[in-house]
C-alpha positions as CSV (number, residue, x, y, z in Angstrom):
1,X,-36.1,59.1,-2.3
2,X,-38.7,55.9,-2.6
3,X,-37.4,53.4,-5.0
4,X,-39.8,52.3,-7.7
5,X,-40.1,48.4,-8.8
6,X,-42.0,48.5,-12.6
7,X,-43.8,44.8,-11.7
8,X,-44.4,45.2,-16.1
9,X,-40.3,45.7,-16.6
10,X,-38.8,42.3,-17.7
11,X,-35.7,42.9,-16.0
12,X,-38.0,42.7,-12.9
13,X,-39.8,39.6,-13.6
14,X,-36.7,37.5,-14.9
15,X,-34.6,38.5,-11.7
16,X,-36.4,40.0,-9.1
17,X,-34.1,39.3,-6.5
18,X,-31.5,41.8,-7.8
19,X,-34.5,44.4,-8.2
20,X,-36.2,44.3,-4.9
21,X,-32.3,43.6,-2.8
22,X,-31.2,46.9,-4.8
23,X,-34.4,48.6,-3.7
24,X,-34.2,47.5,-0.1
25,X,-31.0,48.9,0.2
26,X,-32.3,52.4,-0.6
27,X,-34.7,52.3,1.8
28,X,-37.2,50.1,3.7
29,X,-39.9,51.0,1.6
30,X,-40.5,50.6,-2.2
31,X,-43.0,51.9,-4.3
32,X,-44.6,49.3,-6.8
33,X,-45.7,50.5,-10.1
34,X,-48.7,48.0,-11.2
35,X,-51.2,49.0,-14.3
36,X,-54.5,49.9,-12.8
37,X,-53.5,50.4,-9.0
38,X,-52.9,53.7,-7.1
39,X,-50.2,53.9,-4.9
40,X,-48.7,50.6,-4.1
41,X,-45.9,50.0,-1.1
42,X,-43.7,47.3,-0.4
43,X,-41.8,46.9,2.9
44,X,-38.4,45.5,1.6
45,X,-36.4,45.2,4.8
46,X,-37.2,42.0,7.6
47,X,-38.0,44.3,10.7
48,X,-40.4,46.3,9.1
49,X,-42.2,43.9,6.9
50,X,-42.3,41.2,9.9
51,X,-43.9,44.2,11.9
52,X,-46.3,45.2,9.6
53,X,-47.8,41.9,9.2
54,X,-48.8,41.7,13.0
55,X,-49.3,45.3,12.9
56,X,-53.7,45.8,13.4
57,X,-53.5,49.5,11.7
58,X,-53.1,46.8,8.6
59,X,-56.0,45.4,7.5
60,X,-56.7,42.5,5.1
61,X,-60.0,43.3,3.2
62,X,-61.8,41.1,-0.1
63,X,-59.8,43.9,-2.2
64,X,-56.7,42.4,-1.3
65,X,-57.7,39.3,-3.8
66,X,-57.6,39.7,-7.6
67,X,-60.4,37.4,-8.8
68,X,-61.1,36.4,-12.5
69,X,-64.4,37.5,-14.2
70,X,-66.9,35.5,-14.8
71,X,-67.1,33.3,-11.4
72,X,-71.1,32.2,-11.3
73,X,-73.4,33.6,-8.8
74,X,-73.7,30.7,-6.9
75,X,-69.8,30.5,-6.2
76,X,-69.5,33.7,-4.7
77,X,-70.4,32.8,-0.9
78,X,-67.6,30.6,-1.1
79,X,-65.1,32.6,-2.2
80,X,-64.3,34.5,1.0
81,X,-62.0,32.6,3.1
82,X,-60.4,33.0,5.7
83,X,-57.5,35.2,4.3
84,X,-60.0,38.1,3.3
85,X,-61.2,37.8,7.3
86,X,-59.7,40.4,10.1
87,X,-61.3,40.5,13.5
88,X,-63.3,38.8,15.1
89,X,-64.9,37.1,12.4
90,X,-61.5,35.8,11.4
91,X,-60.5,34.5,15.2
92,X,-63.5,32.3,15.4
93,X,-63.3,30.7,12.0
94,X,-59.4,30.1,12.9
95,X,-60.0,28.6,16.3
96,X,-62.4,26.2,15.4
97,X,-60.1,24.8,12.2
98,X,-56.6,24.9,13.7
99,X,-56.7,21.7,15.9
100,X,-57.0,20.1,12.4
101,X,-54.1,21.9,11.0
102,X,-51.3,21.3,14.1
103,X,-47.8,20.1,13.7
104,X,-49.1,16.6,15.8
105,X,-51.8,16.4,13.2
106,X,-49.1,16.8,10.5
107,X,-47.0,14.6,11.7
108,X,-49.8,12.1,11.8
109,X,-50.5,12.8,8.1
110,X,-46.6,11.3,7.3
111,X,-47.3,8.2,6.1
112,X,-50.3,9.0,4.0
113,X,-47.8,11.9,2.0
114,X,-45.3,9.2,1.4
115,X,-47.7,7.1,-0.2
116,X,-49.0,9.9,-2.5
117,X,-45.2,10.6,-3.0
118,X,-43.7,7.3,-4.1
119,X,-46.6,6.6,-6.4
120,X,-45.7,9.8,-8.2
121,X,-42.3,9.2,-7.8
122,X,-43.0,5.4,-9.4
123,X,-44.8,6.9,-12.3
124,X,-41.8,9.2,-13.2
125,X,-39.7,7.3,-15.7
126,X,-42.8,6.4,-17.9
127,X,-43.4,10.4,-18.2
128,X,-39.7,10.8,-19.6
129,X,-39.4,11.9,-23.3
130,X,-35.6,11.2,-24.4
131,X,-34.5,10.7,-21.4
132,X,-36.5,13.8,-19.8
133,X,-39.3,14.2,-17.5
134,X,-40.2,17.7,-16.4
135,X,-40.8,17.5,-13.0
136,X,-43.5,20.1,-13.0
137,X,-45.8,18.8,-15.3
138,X,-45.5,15.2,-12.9
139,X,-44.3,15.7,-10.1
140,X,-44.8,19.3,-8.0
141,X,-48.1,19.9,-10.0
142,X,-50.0,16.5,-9.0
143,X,-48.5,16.5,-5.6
144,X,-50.8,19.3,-3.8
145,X,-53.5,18.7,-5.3
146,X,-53.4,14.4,-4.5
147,X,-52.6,15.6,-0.9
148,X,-55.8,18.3,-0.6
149,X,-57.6,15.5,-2.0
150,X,-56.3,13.0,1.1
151,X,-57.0,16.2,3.5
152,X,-61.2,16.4,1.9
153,X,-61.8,12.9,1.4
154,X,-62.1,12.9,-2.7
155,X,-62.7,9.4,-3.6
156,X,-60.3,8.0,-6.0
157,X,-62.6,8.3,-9.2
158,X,-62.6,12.1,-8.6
159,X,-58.7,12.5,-8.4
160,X,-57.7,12.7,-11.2
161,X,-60.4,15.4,-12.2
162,X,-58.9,17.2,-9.3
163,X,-55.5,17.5,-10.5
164,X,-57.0,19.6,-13.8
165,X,-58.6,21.3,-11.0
166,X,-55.0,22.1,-9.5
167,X,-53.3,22.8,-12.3
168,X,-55.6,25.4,-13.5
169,X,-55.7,27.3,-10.2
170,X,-51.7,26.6,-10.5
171,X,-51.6,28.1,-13.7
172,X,-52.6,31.8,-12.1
173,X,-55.7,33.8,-12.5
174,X,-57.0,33.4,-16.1
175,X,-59.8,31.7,-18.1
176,X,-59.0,28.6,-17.1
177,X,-58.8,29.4,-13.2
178,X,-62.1,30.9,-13.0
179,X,-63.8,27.8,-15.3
180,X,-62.1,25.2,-12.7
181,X,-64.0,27.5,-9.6
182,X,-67.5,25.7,-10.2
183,X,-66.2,22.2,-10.6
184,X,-64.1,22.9,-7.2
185,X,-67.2,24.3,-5.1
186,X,-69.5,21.3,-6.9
187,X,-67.2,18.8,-5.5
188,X,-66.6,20.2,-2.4
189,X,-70.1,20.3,-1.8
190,X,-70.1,17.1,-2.3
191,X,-67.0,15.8,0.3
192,X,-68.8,18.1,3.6
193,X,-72.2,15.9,2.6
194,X,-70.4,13.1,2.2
195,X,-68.5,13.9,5.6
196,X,-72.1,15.0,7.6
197,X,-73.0,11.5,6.5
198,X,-70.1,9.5,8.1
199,X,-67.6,11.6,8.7
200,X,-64.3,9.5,7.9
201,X,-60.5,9.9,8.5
202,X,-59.8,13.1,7.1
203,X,-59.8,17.1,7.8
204,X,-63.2,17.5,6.8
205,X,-64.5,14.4,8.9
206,X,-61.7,15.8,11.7
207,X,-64.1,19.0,11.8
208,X,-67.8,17.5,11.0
209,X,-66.8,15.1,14.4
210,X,-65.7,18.1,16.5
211,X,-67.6,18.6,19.7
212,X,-68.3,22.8,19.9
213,X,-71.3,24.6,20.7
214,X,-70.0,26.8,18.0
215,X,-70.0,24.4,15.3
216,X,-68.9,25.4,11.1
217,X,-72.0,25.6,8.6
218,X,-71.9,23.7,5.1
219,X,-70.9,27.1,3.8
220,X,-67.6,27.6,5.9
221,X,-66.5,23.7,5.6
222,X,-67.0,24.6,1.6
223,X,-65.4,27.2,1.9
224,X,-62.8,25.5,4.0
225,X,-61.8,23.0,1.0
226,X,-61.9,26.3,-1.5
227,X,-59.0,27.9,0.7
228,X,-57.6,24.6,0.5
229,X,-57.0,23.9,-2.8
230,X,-56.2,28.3,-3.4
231,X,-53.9,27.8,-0.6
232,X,-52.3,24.3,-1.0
233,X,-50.8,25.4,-4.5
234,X,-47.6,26.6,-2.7
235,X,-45.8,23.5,-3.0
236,X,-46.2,23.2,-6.5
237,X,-43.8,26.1,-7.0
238,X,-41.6,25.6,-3.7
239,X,-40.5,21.8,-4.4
240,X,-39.6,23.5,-7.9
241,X,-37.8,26.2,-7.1
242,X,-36.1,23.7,-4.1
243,X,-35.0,21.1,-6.7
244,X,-33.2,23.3,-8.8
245,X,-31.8,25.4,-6.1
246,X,-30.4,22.0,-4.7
247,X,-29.4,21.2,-7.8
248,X,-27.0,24.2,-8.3
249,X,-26.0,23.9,-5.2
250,X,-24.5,20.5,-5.3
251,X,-21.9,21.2,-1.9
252,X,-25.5,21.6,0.4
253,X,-27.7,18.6,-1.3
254,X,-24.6,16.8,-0.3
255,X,-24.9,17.7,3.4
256,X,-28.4,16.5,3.6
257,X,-27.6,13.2,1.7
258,X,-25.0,12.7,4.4
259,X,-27.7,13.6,7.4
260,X,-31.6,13.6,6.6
261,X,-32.2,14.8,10.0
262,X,-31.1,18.1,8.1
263,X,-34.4,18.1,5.9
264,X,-36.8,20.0,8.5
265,X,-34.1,23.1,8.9
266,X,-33.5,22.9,5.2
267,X,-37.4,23.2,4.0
268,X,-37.0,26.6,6.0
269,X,-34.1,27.6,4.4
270,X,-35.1,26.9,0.9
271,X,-38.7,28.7,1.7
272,X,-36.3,31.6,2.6
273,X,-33.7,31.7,-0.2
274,X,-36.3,30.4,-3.2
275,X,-39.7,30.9,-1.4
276,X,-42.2,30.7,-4.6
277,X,-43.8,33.8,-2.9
278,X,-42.5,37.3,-3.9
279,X,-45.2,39.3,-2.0
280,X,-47.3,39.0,0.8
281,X,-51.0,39.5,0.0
282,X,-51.8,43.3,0.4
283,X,-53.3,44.8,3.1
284,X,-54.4,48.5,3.6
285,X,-53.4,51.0,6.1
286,X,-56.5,52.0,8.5
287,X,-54.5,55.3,9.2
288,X,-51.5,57.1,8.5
289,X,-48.2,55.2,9.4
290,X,-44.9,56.4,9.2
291,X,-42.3,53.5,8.2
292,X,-38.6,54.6,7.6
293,X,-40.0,58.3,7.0
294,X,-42.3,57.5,4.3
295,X,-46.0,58.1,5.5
296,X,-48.0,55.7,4.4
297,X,-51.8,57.4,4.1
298,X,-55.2,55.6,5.2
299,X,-56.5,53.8,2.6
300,X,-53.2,53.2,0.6
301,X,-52.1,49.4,-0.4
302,X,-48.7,48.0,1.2
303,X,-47.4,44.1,1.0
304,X,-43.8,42.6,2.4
305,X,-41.8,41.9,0.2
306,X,-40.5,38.6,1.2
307,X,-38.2,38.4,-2.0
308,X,-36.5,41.1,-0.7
309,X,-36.9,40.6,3.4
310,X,-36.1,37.4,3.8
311,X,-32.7,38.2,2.2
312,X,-31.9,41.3,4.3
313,X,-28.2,41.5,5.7
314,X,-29.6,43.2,8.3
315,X,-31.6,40.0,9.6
316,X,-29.1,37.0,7.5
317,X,-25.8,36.5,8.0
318,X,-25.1,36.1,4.1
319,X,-28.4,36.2,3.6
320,X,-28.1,35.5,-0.8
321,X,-26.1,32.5,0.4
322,X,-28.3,28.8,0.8
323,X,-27.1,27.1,3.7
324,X,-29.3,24.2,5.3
325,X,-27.8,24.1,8.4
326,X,-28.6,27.9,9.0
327,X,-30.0,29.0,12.1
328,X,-31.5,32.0,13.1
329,X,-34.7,34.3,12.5
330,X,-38.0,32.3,11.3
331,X,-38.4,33.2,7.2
332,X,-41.6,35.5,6.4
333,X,-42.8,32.2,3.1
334,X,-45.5,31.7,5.6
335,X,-46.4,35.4,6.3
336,X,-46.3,36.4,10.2
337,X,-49.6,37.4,12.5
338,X,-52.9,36.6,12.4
339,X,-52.5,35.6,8.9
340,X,-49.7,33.4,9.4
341,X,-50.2,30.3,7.3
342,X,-53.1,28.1,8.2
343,X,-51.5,24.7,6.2
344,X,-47.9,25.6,7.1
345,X,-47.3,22.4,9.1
346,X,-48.8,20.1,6.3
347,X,-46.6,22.3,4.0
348,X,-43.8,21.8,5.5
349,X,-44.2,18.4,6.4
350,X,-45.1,17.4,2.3
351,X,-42.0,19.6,1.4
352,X,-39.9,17.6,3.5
353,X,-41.2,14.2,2.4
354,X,-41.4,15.0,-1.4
355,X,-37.6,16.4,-1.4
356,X,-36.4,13.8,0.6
357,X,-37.7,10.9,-1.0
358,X,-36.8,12.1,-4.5
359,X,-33.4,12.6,-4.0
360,X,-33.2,9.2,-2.5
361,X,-35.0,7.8,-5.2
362,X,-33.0,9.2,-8.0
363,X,-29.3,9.8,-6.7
364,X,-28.7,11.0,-10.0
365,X,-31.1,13.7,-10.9
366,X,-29.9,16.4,-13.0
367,X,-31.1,19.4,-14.6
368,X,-30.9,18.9,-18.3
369,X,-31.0,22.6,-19.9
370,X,-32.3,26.1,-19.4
371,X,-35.2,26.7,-16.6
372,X,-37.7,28.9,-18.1
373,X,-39.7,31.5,-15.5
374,X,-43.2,32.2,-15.6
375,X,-43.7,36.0,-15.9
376,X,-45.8,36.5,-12.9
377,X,-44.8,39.6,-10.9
378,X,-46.1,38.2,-7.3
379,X,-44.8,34.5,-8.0
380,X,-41.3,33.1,-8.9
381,X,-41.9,30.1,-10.5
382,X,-40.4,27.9,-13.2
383,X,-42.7,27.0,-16.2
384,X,-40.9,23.8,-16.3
385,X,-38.3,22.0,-14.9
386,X,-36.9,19.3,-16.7
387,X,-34.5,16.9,-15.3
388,X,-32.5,13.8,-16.5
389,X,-33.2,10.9,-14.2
């Protein structure tokens, strides 16, 4: 029998761990019940999920997205990135942008991140309120966005304009998500003219230099810095989910106090155990597949669950347990195939930093009361997080 996962039932959105490890242990696929869709399946278990998303009878397609109403005309040629590419179309756009996105060009981006960081770690005490600043609201929030704003070249006027811009695409698709859209596209219009102009010391300038007889239009570098900031979001929630999960797990921040060197392995370990991530964005079968017995017809929606794979016994030696110094399988936080995450080396590498330096800066952080959850059925998120300093 398929297990079924309500994504409305509120035992599933305040602990969706237990729901999806309970339905993975049934069986490698799970059907998820979401108002409005048909047939919905999830691939709980790390083999098949890590299968499917390099599998080509999977296709990613502009359905896939969920977009608010009311995005202008004019916005629209932006909106497909990347992610809503399969094929060709897809490979070319990825092979011209990925020399700016390498773990060398990361690594070159270091200093810049700790800058961002330890202004926004300076800024901290002044945001505290009896003795307690929500790292959210000033902290994981502005951090993405002042980083895609290094990576596009936004003046520093604009920044701070930007960070409403991130918060509102933070906050999930609503009202305030599709009224940021214009603002985004506007200004980005604005950085790839600015970069065709004199292309300076950023990604956009990194791609406007690059010497290809198959060179990116306005359109795509727009649309480039769209993806961006859509993308570049995930760290809001990760460095979240991260600090608290350190924070109740005082035995492993200890072991990274005692050796740093342990902060690469343990941004993999915390995208696995509290990945901000629940699903995988959906893509539809081009045929009928059979995974664990369950057919899964042409046409028909299925996502990983990554809440659910990346904590599969069958790939974790206690896999529900956090250990930093784990080794073993790569974690699915970034997907897997084609569509493995373009940023993921800037992700990683702004995790690391922002982690790192605030638990050197404030050897005493603490959480100080109850962590409240967004109810968001494809993102585990904390609406706040407030800590003592």
């Amino acid at each position: 029998m398929t297990p079924e996962i309500d994504l409305t039932d509120l035992a599933v959105l305040t602990d969706p761990f237990t729901a999806y490890d309970r339905a993975r242990e049934q069986r490698a696929v799970a059907k998820l019940v979401i108002p409005g869709f048909g047939p919905f399946w999830a691939l709980t278990r790390y083999a098949e999920a890590r299968a499917m998303l390099a599998d080509p009878r999977f296709e990613v397609r502009s359905e896939s997205f969920m977009r608010p109403p009311g995005i202008p005309e004019h916005c629209l040629e932006y909106m497909r990135t990347m992610a809503e590419q399969d094929g060709p179309e897809h490979l070319r756009l990825r092979r011209l942008v990925a020399p700016a996105f390498t773990p060398k060009r990361a690594a070159q981006l270091r200093p810049r991140l700790v800058a961002i960081t330890e202004r926004l770690l300076d800024a901290l005490p002044a945001h505290a309120e009896d003795g307690v600043v929500d790292l959210v609201a000033h902290f994981a929030r502005p951090l993405p966005m002042d980083v895609i704003c290094e990576l596009a070249g936004i003046p520093q006027a604009d920044r701070p304009r930007w960070r409403e811009y991130g918060a509102a695409v933070a906050s999930g698709v609503g009202p305030d998500f599709a009224a940021a859209i214009p603002a985004i596209i506007e200004g980005a219009k604005e950085a790839v003219a600015r970069s065709r102009a004199e292309p300076g010391d950023d990604l956009i300038g990194d791609l406007v230099r690059a010497q290809d007889d198959d060179r990116l239009t306005d359109t795509e570098l727009v649309t480039l810095v769209w993806h961006l900031v859509l993308a570049g979001q995930t760290p809001v929630n990760l460095v979240a989910n991260a600090v608290e999960a350190l924070l109740r797990h005082p035995d492993q921040l200890k072991l990274l106090r005692a050796d740093p060197r342990l902060w690469p392995g343990a941004v993999e370990e915390l995208m696995r155990f509290c990945s901000p991530q629940l699903l995988t964005t959906p893509r539809f079968a081009r045929e009928d597949v059979e995974v664990d017995g369950k057919v899964i017809r042409a046409g028909e929606r299925v996502t990983a669950a990554m809440v659910a794979a990346d904590r599969d016994p069958r790939a974790f030696d206690g896999a529900d347990r956090l250990d930093v110094t784990r080794k073993g399988p790569a974690q699915l936080g970034f997907s897997h195939g084609p569509h493995f995450c373009l940023g993921a080396s800037i992700a990683r590498v702004e995790t690391e930093v922002a982690l790192s330096l605030l638990f050197d800066r404030y050897p005493d952080l603490a959480l100080a009361g109850d962590v409240p959850r967004a109810p968001d059925g494809g993102t585990w998120r904390p609406a706040k997080l407030p800590l003592t300093l």
